[in-house]
PDB file of N, CA, C and O in Angstrom:
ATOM      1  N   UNK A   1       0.827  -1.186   0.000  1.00  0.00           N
ATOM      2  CA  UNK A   1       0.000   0.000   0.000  1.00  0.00           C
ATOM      3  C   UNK A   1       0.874   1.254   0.000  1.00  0.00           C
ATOM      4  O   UNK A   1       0.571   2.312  -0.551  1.00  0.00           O
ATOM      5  N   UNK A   2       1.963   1.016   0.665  1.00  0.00           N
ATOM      6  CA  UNK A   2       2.592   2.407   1.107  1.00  0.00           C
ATOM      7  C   UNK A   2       3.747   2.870  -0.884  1.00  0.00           C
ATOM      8  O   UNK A   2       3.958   3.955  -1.425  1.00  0.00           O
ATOM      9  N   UNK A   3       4.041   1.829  -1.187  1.00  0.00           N
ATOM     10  CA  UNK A   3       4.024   1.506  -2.642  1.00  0.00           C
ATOM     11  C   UNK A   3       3.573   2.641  -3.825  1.00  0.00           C
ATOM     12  O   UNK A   3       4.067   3.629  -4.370  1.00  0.00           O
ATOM     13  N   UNK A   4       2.213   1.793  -3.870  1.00  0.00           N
ATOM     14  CA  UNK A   4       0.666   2.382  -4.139  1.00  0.00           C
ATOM     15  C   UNK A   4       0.660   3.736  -3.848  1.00  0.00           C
ATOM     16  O   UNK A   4       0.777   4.532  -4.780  1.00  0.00           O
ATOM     17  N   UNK A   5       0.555   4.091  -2.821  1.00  0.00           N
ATOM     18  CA  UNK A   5       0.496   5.641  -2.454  1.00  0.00           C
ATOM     19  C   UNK A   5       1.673   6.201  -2.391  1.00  0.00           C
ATOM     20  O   UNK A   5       1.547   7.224  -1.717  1.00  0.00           O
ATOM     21  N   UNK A   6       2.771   6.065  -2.746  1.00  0.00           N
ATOM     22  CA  UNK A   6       3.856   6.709  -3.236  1.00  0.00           C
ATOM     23  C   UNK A   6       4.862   7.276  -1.768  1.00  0.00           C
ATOM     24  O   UNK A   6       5.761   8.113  -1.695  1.00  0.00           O
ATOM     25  N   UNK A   7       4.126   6.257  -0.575  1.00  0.00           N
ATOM     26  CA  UNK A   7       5.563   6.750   0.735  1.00  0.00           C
ATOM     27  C   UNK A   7       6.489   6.092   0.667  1.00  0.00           C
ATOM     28  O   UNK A   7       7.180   6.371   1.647  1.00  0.00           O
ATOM     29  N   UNK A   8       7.189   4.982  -0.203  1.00  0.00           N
ATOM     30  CA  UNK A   8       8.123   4.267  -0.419  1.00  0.00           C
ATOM     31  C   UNK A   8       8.733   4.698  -1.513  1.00  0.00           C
ATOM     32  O   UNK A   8       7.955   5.468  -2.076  1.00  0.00           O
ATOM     33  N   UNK A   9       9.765   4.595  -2.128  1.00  0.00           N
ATOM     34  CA  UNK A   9      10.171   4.182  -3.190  1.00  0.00           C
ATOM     35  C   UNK A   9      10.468   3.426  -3.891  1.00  0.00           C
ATOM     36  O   UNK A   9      10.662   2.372  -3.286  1.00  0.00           O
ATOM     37  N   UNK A  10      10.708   3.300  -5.377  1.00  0.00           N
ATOM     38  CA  UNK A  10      10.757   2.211  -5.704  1.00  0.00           C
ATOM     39  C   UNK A  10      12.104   1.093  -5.698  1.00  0.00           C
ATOM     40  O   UNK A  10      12.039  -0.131  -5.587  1.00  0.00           O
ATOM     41  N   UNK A  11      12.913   1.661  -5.803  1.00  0.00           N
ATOM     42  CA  UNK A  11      14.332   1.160  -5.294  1.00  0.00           C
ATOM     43  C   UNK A  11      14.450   0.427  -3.583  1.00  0.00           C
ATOM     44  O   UNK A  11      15.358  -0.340  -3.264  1.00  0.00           O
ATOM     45  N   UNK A  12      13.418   0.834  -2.719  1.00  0.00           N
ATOM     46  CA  UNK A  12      13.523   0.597  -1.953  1.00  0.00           C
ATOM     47  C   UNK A  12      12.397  -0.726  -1.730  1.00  0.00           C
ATOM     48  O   UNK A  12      12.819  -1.698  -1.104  1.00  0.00           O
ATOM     49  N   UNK A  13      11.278  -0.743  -2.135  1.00  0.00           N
ATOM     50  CA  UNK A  13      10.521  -1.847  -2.494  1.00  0.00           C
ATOM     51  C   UNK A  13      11.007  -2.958  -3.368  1.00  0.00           C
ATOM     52  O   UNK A  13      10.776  -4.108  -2.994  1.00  0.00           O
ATOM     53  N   UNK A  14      11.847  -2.695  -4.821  1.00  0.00           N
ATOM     54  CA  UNK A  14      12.621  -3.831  -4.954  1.00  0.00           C
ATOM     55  C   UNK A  14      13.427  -4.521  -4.126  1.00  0.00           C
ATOM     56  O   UNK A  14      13.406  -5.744  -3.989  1.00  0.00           O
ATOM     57  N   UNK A  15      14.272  -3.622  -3.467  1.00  0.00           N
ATOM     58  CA  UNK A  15      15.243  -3.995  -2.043  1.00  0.00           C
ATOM     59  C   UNK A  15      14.634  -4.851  -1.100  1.00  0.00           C
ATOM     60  O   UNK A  15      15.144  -5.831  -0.557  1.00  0.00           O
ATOM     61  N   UNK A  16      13.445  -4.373  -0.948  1.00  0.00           N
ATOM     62  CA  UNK A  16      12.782  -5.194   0.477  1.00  0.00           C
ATOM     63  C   UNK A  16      12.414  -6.365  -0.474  1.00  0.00           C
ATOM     64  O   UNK A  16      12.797  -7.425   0.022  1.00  0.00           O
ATOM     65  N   UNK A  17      11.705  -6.558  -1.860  1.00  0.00           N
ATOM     66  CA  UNK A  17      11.118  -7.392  -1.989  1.00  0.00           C
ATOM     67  C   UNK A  17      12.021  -9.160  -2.251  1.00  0.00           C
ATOM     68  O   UNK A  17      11.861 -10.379  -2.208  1.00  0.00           O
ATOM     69  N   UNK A  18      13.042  -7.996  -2.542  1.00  0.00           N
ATOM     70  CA  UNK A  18      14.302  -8.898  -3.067  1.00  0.00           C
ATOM     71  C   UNK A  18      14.611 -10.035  -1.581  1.00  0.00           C
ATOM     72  O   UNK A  18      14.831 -11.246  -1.592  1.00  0.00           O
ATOM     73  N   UNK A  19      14.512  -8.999  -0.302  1.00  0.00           N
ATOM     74  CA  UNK A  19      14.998  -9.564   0.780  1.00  0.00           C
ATOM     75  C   UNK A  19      14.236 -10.732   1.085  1.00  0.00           C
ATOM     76  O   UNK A  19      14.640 -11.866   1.343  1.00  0.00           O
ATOM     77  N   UNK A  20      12.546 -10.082   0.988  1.00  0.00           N
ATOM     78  CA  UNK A  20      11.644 -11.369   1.381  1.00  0.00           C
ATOM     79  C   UNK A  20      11.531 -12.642   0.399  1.00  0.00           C
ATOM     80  O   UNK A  20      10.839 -13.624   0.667  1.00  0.00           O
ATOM     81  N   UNK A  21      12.090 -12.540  -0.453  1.00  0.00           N
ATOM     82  CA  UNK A  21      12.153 -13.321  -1.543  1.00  0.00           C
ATOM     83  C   UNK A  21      13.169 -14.399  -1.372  1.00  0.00           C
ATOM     84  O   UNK A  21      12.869 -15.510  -1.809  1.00  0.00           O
ATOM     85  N   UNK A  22      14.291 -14.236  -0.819  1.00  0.00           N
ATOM     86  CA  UNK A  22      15.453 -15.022  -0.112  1.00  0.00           C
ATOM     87  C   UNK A  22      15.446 -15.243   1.101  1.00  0.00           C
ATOM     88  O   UNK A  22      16.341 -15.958   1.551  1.00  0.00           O
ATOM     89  N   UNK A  23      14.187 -14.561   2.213  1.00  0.00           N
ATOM     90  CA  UNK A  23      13.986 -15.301   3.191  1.00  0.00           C
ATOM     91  C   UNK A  23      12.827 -16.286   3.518  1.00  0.00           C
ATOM     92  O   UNK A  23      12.593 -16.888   4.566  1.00  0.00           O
ATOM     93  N   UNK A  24      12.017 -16.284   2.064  1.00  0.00           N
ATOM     94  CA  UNK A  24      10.828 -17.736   1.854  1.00  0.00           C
ATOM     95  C   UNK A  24      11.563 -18.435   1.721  1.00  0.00           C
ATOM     96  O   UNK A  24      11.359 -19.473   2.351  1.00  0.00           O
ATOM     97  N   UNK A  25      13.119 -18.385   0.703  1.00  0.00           N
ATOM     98  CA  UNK A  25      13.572 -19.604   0.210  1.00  0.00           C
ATOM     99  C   UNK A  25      14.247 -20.338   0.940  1.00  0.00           C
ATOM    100  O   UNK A  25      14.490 -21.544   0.902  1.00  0.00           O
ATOM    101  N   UNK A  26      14.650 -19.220   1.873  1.00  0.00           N
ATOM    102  CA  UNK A  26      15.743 -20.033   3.369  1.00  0.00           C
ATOM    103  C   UNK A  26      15.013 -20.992   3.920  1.00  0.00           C
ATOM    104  O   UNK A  26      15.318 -22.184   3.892  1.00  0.00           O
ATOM    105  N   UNK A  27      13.773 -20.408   4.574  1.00  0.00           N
ATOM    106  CA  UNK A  27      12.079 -20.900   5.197  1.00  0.00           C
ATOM    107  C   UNK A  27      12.400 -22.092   4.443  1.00  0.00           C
ATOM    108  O   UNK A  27      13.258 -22.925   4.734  1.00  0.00           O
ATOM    109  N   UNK A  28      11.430 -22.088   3.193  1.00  0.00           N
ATOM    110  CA  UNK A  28      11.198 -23.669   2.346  1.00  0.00           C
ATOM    111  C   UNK A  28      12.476 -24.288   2.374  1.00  0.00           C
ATOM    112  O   UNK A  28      12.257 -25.381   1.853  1.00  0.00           O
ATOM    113  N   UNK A  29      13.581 -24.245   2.646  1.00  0.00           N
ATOM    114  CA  UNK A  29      14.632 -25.128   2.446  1.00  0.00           C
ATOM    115  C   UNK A  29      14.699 -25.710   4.067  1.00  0.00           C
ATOM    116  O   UNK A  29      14.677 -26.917   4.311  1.00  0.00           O
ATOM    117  N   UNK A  30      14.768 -24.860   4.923  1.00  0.00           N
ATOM    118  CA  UNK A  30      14.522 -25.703   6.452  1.00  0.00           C
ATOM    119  C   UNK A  30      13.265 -26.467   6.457  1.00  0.00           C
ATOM    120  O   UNK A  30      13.277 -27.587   6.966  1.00  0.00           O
ATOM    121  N   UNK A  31      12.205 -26.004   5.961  1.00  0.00           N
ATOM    122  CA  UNK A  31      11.159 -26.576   6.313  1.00  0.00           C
ATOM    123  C   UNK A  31      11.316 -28.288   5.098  1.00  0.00           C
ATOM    124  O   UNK A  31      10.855 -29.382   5.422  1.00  0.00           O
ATOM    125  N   UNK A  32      11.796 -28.102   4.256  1.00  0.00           N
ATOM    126  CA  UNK A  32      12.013 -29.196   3.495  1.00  0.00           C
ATOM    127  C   UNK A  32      13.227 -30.211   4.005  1.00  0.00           C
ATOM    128  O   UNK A  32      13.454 -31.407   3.816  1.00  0.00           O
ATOM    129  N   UNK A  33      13.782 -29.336   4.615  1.00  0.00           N
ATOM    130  CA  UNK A  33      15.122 -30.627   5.748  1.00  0.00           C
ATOM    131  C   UNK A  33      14.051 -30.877   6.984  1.00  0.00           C
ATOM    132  O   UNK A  33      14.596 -31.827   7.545  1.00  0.00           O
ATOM    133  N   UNK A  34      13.043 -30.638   7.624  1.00  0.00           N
ATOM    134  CA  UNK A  34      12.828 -31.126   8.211  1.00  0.00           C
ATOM    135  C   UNK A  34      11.716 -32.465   7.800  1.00  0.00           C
ATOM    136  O   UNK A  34      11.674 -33.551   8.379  1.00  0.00           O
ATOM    137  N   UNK A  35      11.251 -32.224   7.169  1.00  0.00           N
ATOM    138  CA  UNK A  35       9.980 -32.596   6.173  1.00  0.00           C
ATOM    139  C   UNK A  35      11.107 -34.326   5.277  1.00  0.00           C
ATOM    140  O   UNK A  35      10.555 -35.364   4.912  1.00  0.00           O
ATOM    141  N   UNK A  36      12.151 -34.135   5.212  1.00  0.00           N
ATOM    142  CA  UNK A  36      12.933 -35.020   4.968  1.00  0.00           C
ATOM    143  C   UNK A  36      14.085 -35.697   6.239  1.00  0.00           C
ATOM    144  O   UNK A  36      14.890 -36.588   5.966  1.00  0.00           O
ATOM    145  N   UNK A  37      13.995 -35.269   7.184  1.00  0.00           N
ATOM    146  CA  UNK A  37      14.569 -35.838   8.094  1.00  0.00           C
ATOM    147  C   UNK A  37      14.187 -37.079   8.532  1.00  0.00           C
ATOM    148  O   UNK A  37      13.022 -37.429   8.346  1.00  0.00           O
ATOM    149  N   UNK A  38      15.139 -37.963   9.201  1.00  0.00           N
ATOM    150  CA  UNK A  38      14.524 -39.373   9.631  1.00  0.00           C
ATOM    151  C   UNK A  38      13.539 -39.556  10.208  1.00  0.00           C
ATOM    152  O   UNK A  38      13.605 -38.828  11.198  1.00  0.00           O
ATOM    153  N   UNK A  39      12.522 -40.152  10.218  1.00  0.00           N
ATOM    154  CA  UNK A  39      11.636 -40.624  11.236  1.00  0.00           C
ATOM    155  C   UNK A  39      11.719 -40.814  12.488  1.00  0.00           C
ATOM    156  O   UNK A  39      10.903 -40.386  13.305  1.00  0.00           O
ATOM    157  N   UNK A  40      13.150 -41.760  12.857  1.00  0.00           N
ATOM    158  CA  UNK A  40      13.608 -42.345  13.911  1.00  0.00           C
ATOM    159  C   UNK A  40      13.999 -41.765  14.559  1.00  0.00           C
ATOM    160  O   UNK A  40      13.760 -41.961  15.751  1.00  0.00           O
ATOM    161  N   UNK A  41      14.937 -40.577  14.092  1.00  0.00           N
ATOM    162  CA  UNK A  41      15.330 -39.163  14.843  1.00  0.00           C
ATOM    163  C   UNK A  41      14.643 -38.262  15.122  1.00  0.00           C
ATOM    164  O   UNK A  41      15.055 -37.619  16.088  1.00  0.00           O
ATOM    165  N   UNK A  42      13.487 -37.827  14.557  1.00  0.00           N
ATOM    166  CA  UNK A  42      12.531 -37.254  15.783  1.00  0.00           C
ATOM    167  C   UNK A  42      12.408 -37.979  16.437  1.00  0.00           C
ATOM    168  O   UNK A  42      13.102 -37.900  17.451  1.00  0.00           O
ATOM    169  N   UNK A  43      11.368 -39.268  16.293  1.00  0.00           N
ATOM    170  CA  UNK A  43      11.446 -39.840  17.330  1.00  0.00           C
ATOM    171  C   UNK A  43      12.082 -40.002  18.763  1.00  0.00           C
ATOM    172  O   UNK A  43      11.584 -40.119  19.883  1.00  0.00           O
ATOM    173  N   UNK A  44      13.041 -39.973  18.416  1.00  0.00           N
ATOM    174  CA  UNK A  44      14.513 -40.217  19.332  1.00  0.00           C
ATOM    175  C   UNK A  44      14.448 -38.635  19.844  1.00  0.00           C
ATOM    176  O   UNK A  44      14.475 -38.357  21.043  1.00  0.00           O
ATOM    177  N   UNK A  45      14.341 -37.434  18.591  1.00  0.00           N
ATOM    178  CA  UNK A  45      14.436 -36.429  19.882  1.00  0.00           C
ATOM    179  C   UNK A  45      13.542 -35.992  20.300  1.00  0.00           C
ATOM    180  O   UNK A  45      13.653 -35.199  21.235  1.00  0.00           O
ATOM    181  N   UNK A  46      11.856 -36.445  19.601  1.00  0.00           N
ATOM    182  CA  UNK A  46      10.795 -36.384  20.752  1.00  0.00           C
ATOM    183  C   UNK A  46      11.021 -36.979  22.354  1.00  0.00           C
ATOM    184  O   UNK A  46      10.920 -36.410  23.440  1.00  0.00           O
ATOM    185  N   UNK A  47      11.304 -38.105  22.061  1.00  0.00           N
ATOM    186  CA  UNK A  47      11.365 -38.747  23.674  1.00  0.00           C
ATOM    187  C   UNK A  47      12.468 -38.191  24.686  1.00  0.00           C
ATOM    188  O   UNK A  47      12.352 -38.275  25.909  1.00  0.00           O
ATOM    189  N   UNK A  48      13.920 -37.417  23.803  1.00  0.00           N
ATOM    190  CA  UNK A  48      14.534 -36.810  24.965  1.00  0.00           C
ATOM    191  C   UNK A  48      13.862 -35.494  25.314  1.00  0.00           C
ATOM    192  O   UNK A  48      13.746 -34.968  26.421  1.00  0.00           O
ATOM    193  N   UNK A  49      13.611 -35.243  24.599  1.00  0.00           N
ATOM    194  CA  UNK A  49      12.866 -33.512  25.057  1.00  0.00           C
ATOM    195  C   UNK A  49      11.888 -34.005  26.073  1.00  0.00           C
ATOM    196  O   UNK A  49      11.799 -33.429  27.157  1.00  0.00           O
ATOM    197  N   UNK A  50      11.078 -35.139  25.752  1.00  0.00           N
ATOM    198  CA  UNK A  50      10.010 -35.504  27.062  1.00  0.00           C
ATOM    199  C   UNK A  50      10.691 -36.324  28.025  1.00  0.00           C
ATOM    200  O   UNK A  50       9.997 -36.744  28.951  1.00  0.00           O
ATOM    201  N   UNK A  51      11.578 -36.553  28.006  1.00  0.00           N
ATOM    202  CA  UNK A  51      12.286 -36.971  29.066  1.00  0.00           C
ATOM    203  C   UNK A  51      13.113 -36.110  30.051  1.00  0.00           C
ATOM    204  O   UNK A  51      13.302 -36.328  31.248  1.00  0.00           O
ATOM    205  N   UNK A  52      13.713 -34.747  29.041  1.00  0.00           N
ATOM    206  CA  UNK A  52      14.150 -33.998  29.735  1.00  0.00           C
ATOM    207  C   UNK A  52      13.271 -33.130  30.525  1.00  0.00           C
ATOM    208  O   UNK A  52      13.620 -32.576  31.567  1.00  0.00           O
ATOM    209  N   UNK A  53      12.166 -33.042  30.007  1.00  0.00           N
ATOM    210  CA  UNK A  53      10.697 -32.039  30.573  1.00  0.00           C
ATOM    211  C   UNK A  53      10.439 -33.005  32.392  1.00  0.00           C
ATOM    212  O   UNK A  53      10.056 -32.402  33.394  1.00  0.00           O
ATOM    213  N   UNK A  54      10.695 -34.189  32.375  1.00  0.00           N
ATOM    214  CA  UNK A  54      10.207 -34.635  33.027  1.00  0.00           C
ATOM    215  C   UNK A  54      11.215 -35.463  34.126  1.00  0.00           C
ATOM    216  O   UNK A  54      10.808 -35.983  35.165  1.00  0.00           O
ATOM    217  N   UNK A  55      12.546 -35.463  33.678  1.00  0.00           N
ATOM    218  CA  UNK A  55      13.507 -36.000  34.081  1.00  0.00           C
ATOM    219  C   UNK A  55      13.471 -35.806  36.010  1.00  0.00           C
ATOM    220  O   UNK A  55      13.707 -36.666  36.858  1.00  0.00           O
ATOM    221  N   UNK A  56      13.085 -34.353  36.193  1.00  0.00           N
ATOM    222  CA  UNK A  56      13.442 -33.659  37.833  1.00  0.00           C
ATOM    223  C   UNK A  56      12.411 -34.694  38.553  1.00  0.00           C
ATOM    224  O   UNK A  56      12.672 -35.461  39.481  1.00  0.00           O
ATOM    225  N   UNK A  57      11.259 -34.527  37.929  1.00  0.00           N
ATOM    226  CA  UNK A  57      10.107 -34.964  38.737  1.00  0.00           C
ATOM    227  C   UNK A  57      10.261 -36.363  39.270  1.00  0.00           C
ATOM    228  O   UNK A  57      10.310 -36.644  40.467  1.00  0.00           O
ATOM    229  N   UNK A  58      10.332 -37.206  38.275  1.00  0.00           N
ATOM    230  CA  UNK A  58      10.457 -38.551  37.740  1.00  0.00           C
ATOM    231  C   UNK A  58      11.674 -38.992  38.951  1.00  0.00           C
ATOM    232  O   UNK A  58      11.520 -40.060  39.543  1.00  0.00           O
ATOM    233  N   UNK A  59      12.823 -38.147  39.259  1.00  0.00           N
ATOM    234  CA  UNK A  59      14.207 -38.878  40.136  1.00  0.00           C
ATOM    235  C   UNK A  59      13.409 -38.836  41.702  1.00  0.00           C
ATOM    236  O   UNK A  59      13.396 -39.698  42.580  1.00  0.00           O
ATOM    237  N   UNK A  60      12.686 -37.315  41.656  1.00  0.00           N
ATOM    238  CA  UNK A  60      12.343 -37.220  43.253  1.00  0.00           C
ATOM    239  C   UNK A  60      11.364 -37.891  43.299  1.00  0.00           C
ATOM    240  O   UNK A  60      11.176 -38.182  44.480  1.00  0.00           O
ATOM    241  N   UNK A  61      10.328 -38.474  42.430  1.00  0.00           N
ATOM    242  CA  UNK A  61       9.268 -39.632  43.194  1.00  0.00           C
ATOM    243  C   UNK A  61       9.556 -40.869  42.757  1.00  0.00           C
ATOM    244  O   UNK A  61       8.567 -41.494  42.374  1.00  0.00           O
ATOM    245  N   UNK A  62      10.664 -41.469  42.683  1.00  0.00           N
ATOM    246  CA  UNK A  62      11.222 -42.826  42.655  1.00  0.00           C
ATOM    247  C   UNK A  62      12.310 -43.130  43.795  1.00  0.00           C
ATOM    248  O   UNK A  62      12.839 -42.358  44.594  1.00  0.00           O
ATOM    249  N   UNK A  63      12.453 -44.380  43.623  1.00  0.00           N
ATOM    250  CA  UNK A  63      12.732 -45.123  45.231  1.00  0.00           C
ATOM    251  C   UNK A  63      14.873 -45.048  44.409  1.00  0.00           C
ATOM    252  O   UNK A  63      15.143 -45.166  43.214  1.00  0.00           O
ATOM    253  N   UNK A  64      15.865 -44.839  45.506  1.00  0.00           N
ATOM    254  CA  UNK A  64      16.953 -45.147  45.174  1.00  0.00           C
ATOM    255  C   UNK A  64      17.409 -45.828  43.901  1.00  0.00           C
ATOM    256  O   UNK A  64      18.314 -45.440  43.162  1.00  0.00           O
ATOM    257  N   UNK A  65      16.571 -47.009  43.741  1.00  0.00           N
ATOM    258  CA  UNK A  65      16.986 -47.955  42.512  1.00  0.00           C
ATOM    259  C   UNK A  65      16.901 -47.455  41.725  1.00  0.00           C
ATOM    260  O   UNK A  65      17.951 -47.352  41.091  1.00  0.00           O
ATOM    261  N   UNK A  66      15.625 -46.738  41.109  1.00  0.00           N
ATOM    262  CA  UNK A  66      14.846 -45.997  39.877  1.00  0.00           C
ATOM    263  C   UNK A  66      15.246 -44.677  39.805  1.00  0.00           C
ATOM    264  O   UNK A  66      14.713 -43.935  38.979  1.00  0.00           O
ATOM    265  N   UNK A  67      16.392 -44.145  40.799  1.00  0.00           N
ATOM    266  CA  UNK A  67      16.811 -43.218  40.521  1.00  0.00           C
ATOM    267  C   UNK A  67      18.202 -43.572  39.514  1.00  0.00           C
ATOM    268  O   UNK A  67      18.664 -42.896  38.594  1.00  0.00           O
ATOM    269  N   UNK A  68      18.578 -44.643  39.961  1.00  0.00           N
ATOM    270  CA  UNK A  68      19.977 -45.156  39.816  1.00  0.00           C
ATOM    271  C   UNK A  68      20.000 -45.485  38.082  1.00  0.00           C
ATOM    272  O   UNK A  68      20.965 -45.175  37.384  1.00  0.00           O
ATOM    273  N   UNK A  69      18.598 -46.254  37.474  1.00  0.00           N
ATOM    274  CA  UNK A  69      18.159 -46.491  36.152  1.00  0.00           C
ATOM    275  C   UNK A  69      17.814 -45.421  35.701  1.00  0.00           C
ATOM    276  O   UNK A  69      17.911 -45.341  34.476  1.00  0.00           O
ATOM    277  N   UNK A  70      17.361 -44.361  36.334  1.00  0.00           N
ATOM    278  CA  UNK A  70      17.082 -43.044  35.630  1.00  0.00           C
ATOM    279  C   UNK A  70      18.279 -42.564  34.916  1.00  0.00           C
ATOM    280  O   UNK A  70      18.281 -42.248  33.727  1.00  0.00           O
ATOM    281  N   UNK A  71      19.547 -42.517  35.900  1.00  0.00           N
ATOM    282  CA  UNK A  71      20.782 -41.777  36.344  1.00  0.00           C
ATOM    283  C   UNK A  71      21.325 -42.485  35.038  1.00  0.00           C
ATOM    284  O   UNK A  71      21.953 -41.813  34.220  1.00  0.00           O
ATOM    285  N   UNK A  72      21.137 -43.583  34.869  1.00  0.00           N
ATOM    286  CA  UNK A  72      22.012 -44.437  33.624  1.00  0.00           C
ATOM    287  C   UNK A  72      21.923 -44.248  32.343  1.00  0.00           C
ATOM    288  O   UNK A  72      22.829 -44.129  31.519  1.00  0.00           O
ATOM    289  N   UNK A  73      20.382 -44.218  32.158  1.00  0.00           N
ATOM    290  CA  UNK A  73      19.740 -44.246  31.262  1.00  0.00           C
ATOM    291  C   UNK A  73      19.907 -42.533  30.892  1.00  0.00           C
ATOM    292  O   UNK A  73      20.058 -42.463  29.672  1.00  0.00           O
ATOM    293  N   UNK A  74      19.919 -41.905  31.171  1.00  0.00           N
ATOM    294  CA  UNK A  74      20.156 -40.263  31.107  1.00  0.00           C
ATOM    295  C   UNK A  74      21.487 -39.914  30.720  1.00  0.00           C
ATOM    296  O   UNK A  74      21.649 -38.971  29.946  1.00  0.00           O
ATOM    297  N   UNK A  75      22.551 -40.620  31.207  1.00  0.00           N
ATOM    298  CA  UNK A  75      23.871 -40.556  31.115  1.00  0.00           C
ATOM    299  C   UNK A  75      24.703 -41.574  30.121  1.00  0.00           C
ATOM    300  O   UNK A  75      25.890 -41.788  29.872  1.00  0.00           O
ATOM    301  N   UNK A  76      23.697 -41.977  29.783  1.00  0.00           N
ATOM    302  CA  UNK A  76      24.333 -43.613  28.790  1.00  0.00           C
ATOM    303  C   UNK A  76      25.180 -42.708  27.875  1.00  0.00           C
ATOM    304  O   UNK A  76      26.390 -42.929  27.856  1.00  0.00           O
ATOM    305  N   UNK A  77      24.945 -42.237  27.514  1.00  0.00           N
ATOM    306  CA  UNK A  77      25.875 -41.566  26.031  1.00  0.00           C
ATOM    307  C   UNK A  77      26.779 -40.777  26.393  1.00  0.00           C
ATOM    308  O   UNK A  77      27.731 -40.681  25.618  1.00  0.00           O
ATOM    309  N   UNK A  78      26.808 -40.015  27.565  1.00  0.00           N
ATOM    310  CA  UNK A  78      27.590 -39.132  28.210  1.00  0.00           C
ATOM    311  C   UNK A  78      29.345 -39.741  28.131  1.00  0.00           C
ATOM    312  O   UNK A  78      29.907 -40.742  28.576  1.00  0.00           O
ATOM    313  N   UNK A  79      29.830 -38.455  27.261  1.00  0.00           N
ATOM    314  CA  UNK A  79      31.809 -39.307  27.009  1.00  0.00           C
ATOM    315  C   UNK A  79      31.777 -39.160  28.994  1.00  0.00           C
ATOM    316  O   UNK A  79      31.183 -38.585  29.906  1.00  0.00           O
ATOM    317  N   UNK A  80      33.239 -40.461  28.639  1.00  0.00           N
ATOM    318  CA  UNK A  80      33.136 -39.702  30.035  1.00  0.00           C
ATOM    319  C   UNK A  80      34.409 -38.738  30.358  1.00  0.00           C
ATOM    320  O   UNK A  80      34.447 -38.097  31.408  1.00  0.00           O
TER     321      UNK A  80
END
């Protein structure tokens, strides 16, 4: 509109349009790596994100042992 009614210019509307034009394509190219990413790996990082959401709760209402399988299972990958 601002275009249209002549508060822009036009050098400056190509400029912007140019910009938004290379930041759809950035957009569709992430959104197409995700859209092609593994299955298994969301997966995998759905369940740590809900594991990490829930990790605090989960140690303080379990008994020593189930803290100890928590503790493992949380740390399995951890270099050491």
């Amino acid at each position: 509109m601002d275009k249209l009614d002549g508060k822009i210019s036009e050098e400056f509307w190509q400029r912007k349009t140019a910009e938004w034009q290379l930041e759809e394509q950035q957009i569709q190219m992430a959104m197409q790596g995700l859209e092609d990413a593994h299955p298994d790996r969301l997966l995998t990082a759905k369940r740590t994100l809900e594991l990490a959401n829930k990790a605090y709760f989960l140690y303080v209402t379990q008994t020593p042992a189930e803290q100890a399988k928590l503790l493992k299972m949380v740390l399995s990958n951890c270099p050491v």
